[in-house]
PLY file of the C-alpha trace (Angstrom):
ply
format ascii 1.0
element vertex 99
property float x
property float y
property float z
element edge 98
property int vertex1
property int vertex2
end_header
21.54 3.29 5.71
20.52 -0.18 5.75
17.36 -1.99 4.85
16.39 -2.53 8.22
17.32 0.55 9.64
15.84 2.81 6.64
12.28 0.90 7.61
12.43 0.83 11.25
13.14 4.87 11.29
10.49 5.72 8.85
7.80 3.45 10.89
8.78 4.89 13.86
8.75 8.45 12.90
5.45 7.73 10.92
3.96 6.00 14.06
4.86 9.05 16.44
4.00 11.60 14.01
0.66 10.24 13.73
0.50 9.13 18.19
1.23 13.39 18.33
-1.72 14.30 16.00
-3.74 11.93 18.09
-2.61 13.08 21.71
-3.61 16.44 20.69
-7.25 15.55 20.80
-8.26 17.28 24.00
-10.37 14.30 25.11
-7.04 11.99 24.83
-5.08 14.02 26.51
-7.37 14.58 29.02
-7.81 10.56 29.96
-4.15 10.83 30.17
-3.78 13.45 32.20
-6.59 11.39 34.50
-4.92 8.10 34.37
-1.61 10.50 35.92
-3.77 11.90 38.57
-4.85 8.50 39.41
-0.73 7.49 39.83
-0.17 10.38 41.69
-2.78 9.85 44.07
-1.77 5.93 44.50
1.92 7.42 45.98
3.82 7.12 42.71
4.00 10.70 42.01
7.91 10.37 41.76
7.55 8.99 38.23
5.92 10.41 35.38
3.09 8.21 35.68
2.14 9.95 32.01
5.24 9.61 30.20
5.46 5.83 31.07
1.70 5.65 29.84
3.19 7.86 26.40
6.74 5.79 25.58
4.12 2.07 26.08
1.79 3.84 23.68
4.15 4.99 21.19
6.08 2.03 20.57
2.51 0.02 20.42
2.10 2.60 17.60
5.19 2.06 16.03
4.66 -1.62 15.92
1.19 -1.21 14.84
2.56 1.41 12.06
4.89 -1.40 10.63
2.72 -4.26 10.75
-0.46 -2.11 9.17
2.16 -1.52 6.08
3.63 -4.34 5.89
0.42 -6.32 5.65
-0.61 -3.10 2.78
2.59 -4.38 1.28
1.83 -8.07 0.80
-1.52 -7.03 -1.13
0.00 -4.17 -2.81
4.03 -4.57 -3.15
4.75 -1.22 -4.81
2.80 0.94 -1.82
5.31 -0.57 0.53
8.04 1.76 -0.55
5.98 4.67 0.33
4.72 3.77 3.54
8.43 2.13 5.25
10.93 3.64 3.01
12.00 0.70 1.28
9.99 -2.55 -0.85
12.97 -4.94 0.42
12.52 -6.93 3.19
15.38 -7.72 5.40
15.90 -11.32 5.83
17.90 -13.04 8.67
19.77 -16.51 8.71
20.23 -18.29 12.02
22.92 -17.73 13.70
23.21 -21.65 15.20
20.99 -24.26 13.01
21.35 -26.97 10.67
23.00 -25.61 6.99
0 1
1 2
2 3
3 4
4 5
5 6
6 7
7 8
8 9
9 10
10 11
11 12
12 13
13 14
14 15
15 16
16 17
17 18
18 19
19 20
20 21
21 22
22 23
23 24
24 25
25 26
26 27
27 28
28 29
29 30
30 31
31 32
32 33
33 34
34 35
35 36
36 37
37 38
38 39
39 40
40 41
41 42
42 43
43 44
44 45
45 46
46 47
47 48
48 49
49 50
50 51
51 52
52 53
53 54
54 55
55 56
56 57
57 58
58 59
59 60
60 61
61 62
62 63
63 64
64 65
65 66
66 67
67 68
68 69
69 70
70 71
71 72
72 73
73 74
74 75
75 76
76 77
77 78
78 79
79 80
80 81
81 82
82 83
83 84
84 85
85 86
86 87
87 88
88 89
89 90
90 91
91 92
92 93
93 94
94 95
95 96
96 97
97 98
């Protein structure tokens, strides 16, 4: 597995891991389960209202996840590996550009 990939799956199974723990909260899940009613009642009750409301939260807290330990990692470098996987940072080089 790649840098990239080894860091992007740990984030994101971090970040939903910890969105689950949070959506069990019975006061969370009960605004969502509100702001579903209020979809339903608006004449969108063909789409999960809730799920679309879930998948926009969980990728916010993926990329929330990643950028928290990656700004630990700056201040502390050997953390890093414990929090995404992996200390190395993938770097890109343009694809078009000046060389």
């Amino acid at each position: 597995m790649t840098t990239q990939s080894t860091r992007t799956f740990v984030a994101a199974l971090i970040g939903v891991a910890l969105l689950r723990l949070v959506a069990a909260i019975p006061v969370i899940a009960d605004v969502l389960a509100y702001i579903d009613g209020i979809f339903a009642q608006a004449g969108y009750a063909g789409i999960s209202t809730l799920k679309l409301v879930e998948v926009a939260i969980t990728a916010a807290a993926i990329l929330l996840y990643q950028k928290a330990a990656q700004w630990i990692g700056d201040r502390w470098p050997k953390i890093e590996v414990y929090l995404l996987g992996s200390a190395a940072r993938p770097h890109y080089e343009p694809r078009y550009g000046d060389r």
